[in-house]
C-alpha positions in Angstrom: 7.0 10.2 5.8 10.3 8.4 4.0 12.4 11.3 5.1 11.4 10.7 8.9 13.2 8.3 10.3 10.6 7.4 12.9 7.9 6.8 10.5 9.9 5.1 7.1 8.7 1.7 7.7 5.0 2.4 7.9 3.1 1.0 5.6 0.9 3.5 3.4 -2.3 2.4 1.5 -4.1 4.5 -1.2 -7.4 4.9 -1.0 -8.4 6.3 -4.4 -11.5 7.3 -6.2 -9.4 7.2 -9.8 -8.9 4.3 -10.9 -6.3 4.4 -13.9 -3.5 2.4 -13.9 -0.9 5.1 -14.1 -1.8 6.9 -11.0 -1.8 3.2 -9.2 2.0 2.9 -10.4 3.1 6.3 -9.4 2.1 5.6 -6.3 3.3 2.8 -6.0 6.7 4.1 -7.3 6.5 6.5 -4.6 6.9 4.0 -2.1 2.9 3.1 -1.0 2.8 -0.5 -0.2 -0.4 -0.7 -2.5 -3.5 1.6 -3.9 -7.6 0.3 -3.3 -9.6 1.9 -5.4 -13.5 2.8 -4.5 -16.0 1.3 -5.0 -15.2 -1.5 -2.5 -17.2 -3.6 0.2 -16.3 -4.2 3.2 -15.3 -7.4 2.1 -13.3 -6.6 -0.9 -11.4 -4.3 1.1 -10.6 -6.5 4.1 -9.3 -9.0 0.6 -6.9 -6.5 -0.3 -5.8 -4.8 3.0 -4.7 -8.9 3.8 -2.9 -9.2 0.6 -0.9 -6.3 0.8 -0.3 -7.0 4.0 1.3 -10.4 3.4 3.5 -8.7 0.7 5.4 -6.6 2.8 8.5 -7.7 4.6 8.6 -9.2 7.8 9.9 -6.7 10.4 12.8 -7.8 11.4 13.9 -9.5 8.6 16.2 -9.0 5.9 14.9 -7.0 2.3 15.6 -9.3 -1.1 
């Protein structure tokens, strides 16, 4: 999805079932804007969709 220009600035979440810390930072590395690991509640999930969601950049404005 990087590669296309069309589609570079989409946000991608992980939804995972493993839940070590090394496959959350390789994804993260990769570029996904973050990783929720399962179990969740609905709840939880809304939580952390939200919180990654304020982290990335505005659209629009410039990267730091």
């Amino acid at each position: 999805m990087r590669e296309n220009s069309e589609m570079a600035s989409i946000p991608v979440v992980f939804l995972t079932v493993k839940a070590h810390w090394r496959t959350t930072e390789e994804l993260l590395a990769l570029g996904a804007a973050g990783v929720i690991s399962k179990p969740f509640s609905a709840k939880d999930l809304s939580d952390q969709l939200k919180g990654i969601w304020q982290k990335l950049p505005k659209a629009g404005a410039p990267e730091t």
